[in-house]
C-alpha positions as CSV (number, residue, x, y, z in Angstrom):
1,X,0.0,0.0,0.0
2,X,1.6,3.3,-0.9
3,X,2.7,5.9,1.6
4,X,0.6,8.5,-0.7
5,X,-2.6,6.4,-0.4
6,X,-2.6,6.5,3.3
7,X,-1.8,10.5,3.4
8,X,-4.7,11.3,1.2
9,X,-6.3,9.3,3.9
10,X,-5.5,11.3,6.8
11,X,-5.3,14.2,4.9
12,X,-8.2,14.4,2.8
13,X,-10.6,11.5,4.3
14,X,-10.8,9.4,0.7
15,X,-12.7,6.4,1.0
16,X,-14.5,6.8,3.9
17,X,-16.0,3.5,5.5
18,X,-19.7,3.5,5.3
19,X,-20.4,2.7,8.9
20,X,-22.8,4.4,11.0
21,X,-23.0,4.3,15.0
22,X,-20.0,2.0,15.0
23,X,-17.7,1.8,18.9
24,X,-14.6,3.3,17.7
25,X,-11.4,1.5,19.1
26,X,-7.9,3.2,18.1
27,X,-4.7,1.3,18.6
28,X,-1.6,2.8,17.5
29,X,-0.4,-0.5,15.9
30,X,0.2,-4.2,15.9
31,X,1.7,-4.4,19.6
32,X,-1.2,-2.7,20.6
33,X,-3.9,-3.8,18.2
34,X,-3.1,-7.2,19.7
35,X,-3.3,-6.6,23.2
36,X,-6.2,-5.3,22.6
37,X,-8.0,-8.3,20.7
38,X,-9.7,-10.1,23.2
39,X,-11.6,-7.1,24.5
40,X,-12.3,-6.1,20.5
41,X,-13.6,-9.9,20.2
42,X,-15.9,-9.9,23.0
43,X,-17.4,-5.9,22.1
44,X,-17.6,-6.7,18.6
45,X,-20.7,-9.5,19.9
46,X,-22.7,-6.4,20.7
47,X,-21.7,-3.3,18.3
48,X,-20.6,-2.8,15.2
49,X,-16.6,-1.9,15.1
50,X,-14.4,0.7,13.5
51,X,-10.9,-0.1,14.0
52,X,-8.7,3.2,12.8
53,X,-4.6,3.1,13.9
54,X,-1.3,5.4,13.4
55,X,1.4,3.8,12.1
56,X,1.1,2.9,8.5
57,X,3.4,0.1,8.5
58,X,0.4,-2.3,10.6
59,X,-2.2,-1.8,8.1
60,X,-1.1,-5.0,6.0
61,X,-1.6,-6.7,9.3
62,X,-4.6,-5.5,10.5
63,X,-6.0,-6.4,7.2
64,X,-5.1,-10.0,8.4
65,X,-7.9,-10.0,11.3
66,X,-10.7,-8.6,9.6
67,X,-13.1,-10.4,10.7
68,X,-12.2,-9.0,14.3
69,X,-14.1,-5.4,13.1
70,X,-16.4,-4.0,10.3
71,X,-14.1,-1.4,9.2
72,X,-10.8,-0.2,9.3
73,X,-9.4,3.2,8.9
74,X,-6.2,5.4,9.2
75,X,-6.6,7.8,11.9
76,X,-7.0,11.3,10.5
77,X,-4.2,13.7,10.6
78,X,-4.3,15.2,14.2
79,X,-6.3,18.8,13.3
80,X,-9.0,19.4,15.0
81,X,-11.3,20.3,11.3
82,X,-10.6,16.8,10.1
83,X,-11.3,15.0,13.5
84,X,-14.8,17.0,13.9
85,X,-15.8,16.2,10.0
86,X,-14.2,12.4,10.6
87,X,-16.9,12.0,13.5
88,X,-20.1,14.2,12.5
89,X,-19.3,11.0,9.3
90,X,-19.4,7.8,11.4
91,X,-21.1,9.2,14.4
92,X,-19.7,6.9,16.9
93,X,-21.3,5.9,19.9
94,X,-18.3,6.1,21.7
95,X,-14.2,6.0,21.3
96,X,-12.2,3.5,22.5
97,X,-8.3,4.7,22.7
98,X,-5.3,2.2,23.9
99,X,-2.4,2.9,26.5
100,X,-0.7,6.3,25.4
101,X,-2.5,7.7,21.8
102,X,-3.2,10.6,23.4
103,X,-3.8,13.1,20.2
104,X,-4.6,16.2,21.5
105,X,-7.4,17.1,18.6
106,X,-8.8,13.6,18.8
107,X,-9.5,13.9,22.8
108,X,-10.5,17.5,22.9
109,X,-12.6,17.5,19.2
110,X,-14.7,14.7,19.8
111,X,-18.2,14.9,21.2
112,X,-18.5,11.3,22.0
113,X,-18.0,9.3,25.1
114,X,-14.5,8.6,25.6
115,X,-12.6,5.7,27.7
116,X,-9.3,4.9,27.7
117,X,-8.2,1.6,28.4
118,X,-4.9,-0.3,29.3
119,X,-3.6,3.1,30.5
120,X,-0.5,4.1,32.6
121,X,0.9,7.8,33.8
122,X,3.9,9.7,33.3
123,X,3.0,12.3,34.8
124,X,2.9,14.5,31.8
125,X,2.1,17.8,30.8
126,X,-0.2,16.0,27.8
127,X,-2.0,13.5,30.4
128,X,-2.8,16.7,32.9
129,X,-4.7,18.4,29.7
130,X,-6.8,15.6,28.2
131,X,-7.7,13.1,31.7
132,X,-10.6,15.7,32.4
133,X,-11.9,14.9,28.5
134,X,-12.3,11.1,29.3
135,X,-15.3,9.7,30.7
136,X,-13.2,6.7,32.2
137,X,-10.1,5.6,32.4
138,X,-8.9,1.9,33.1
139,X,-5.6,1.8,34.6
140,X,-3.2,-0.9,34.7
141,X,-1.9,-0.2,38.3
142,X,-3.1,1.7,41.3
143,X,-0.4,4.1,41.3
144,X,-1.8,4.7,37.3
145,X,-5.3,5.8,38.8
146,X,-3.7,7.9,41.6
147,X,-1.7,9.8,39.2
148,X,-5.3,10.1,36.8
149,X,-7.5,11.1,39.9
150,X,-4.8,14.2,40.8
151,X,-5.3,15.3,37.4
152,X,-9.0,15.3,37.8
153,X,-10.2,12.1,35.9
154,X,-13.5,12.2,35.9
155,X,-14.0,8.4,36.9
156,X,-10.9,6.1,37.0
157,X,-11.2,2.0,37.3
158,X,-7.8,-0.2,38.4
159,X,-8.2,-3.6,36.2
160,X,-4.9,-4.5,35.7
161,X,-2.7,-4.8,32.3
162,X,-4.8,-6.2,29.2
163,X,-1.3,-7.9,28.4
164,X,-2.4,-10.7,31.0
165,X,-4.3,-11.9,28.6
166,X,-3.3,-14.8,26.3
167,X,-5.7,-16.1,24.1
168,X,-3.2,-16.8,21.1
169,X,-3.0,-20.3,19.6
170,X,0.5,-20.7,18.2
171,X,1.0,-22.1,14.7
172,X,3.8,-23.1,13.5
173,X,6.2,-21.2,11.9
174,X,7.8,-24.5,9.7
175,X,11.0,-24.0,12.2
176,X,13.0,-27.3,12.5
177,X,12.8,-29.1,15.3
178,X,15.5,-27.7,18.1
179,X,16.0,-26.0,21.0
180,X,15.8,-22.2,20.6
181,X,16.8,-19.0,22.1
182,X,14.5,-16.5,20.8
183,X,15.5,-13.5,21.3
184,X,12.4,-10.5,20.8
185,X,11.3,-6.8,20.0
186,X,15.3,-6.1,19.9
187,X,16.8,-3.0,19.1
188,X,20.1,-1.4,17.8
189,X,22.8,-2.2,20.1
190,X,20.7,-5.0,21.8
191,X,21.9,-7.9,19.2
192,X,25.3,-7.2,19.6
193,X,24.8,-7.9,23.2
194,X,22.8,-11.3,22.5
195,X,25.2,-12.5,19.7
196,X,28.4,-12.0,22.0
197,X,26.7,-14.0,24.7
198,X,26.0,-16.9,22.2
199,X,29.2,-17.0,20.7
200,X,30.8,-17.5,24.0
201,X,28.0,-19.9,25.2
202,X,29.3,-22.1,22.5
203,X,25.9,-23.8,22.2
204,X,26.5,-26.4,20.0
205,X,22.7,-28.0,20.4
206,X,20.7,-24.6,20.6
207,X,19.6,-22.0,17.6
208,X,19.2,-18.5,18.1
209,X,16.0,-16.3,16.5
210,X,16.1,-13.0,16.2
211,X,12.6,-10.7,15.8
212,X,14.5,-7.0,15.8
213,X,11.6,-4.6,16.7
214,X,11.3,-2.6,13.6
215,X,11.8,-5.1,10.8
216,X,13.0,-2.7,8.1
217,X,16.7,-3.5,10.2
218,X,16.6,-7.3,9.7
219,X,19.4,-7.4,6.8
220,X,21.5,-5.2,9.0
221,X,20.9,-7.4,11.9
222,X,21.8,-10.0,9.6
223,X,25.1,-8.8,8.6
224,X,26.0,-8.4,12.5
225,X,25.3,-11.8,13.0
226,X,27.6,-12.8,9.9
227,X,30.4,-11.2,11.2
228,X,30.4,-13.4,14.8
229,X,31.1,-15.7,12.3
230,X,27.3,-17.5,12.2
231,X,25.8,-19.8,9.5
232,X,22.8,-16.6,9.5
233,X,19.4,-16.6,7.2
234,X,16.8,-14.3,7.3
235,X,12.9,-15.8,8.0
236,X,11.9,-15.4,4.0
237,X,14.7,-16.8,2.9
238,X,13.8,-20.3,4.1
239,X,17.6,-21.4,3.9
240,X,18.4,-24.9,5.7
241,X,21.4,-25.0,8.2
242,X,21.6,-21.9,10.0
243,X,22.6,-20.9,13.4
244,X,20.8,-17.5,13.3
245,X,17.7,-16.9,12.0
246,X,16.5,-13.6,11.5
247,X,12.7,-12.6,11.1
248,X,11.9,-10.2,8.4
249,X,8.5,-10.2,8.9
250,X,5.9,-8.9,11.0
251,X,3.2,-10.1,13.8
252,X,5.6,-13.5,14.1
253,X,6.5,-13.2,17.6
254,X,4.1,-14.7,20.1
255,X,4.2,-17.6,17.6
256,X,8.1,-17.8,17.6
257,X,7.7,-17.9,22.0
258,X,6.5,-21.1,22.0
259,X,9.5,-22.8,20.2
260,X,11.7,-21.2,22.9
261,X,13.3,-22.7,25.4
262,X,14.7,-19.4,26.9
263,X,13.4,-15.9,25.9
264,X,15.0,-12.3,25.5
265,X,13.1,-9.6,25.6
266,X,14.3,-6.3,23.6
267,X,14.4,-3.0,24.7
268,X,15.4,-3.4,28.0
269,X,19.4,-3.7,27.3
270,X,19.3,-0.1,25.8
271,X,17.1,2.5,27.0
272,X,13.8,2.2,25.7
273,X,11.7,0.8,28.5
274,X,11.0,-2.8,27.3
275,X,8.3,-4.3,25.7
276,X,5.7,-7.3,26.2
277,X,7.6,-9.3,29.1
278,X,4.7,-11.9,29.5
279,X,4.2,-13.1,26.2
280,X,6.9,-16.2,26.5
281,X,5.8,-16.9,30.1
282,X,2.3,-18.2,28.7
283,X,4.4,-21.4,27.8
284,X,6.0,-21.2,31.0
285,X,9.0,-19.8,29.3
286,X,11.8,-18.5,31.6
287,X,11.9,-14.5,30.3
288,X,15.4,-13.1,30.1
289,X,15.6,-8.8,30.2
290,X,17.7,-6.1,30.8
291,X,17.6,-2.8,33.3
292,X,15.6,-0.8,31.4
293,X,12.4,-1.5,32.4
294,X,10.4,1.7,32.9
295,X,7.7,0.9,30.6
296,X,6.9,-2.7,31.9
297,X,7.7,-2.0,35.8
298,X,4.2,-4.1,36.4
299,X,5.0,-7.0,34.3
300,X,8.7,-7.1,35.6
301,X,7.1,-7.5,38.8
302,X,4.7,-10.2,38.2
303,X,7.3,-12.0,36.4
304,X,9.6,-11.8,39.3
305,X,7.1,-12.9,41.7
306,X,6.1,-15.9,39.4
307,X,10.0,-17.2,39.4
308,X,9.7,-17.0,35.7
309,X,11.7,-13.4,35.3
310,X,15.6,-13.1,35.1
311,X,17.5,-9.4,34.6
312,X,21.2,-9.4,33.0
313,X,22.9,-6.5,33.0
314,X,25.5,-7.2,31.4
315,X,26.8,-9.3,28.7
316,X,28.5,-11.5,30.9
317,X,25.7,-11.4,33.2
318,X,23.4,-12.1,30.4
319,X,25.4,-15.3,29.4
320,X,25.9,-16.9,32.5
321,X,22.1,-16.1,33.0
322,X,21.2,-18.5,29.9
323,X,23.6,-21.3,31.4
324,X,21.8,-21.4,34.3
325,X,18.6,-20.9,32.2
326,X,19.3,-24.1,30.4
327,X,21.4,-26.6,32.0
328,X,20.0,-25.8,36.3
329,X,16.4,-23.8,36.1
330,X,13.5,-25.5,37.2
331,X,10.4,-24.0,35.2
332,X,7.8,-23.4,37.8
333,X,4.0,-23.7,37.4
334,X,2.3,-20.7,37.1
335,X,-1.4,-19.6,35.7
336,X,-1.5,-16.9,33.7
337,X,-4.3,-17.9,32.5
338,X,-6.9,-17.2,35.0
339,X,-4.5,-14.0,36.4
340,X,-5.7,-12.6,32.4
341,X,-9.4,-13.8,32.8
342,X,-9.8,-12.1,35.7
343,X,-8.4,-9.1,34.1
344,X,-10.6,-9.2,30.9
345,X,-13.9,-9.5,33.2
346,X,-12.9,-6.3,35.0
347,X,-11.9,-4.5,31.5
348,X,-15.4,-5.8,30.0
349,X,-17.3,-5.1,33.1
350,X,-16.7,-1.3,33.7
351,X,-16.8,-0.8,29.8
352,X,-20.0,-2.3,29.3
353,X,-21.4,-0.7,32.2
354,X,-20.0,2.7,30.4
355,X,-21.9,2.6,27.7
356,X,-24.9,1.8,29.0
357,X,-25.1,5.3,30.5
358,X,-27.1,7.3,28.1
């Protein structure tokens, strides 16, 4: 799909969906899109759903699930004329928004009810402007609602993070059988980290995946691996005998945990905050992550308190971490699983209850 096409989108609102009185759910993209499904599933039993997201590189994705909504949309360009025109069009019953899109025309432009879910505080500037605009929040921790409520939120609900929720069947992704580090979500400077820890792990029976973040990097990543001196492919290449494997393609991952025997999770060896640190535990995978954590504090925690959650520092750290990963750790048993249902009936609950209110 050309970058033009979805500018005259945003820009010019081509191709409108013809959709009236739809629940309008806006996810920035596939990270979020997906921890967001089950809740979509279970709405989409009692409204009609327009799905509209930001980042143009998930639409070929999305387009993948459509049976999970009636219509899907680019989110218009952020001014305030094109948000108003965008809803007097579809006249929602109400907006949905997930975690942190908080658009400043979108909040304050829209007339209908809003409630956003899965969300968490900073403490920012933005957050203090636009809580007042929603007509409930759902926060992920308490300390979330605490921070909402001081900036006047008009009604703020704790239910936990929608990322306890695992309702994915894996398929398979045609990987040989093995044992597998998969390493995922990784970022510049974090492969270097993971390769130099394999190499000296000398793992003669174990294969390593990498999933970099933003795919566009995968032949980079690639040539890194090469020169540790690695038999390396990329996914789409479906080459026999490698070491490395590198995925060049998106919404992969939560399939790719459930060949692992150990996982890494990217962007907590450089500073980005981290990403999704439950989605190996749901195979009672032992999760492997770095210090910076700022984004995922909550699932670091429940990881921790599980036994399932492991922090390296360093690269030495990090390989003597996957020894004792391998050859001495005693997986646990957990349930995750009811820790997310319990989660999704609170989420469900206070939205349903919501929109009831006239």
């Amino acid at each position: 799909m050309s970058k033009n096409w979805e500018l005259s989108k945003r820009l010019f609102l081509k191709e409108m969906p013809e959709i009236q009185n739809p629940l309008w759910i806006h996810t920035a993209s596939v990270g979020e899109f997906n921890t967001a499904l089950p809740i979509i599933r279970e709405l989409k039993k009692e409204h009609k759903i327009l799905l509209t997201y930001s980042s143009p590189r998930a639409r070929s994705y999305l387009e993948k699930f459509s049976e999970e909504y009636d219509a899907l949309y680019p989110l218009p360009a952020d001014l305030p004329f094109l948000i108003k025109s965008f809803e007097e069009r579809i006249k929602p019953k109400a907006l949905i928004i997930l975690e942190r899109e908080l658009w400043l025309s979108l909040i304050k432009f829209t007339k209908a009810k809003k409630i956003l879910i899965n969300a968490y505080a900073k403490g920012t500037l933005l957050e203090r402007l636009l809580a007042k605009d929603f007509n409930l929040i759902i926060t992920r921790t308490q300390k979330d609602a605490e921070i909402f409520k001081g900036f006047g939120a008009k009604k703020v609900k704790t239910c936990g993070n929608l990322k306890l929720i695992s309702e994915h069947t894996p398929k398979s992704l045609g990987l040989p059988k093995g044992n597998y580090i998969v390493a995922g979500s990784t970022h510049e400077g974090e492969e270097e980290i993971i390769l130099r820890a394999f190499k000296e792990l000398n793992l003669r029976n174990f294969k390593l995946v990498i999933a970099p973040r933003h795919v566009e990097r995968s032949e980079k990543v690639k040539e890194l691996s090469q020169s540790f001196g690695f038999k390396t492919s990329l996914y789409s290449e479906k080459k026999a005998g490698w070491e490395v494997l590198i995925i060049d393609k998106l919404g992969l991952l939560r399939d790719l945990y459930a060949y692992a025997k150990v996982a890494i999770v990217g962007g907590t060896f450089v500073p980005v905050g981290g990403h999704n640190l439950l989605e190996p535990a749901y195979y009672n995978t032992p999760v492997v992550f770095g210090r910076y954590t700022h984004k995922v504090k909550d699932l670091k925690e429940i990881l921790l308190s599980l036994g399932l959650g492991f922090q390296a520092n360093t690269t030495e750290e990090l390989k003597e971490l996957l020894r004792f990963l391998i050859f001495e750790f005693e997986i646990p048993s957990v349930d995750l699983k009811e820790m997310g249902r319990k989660v999704k009936e609170c989420y469900l609950k206070a939205i349903r209850e919501e929109l009831s209110f006239s």
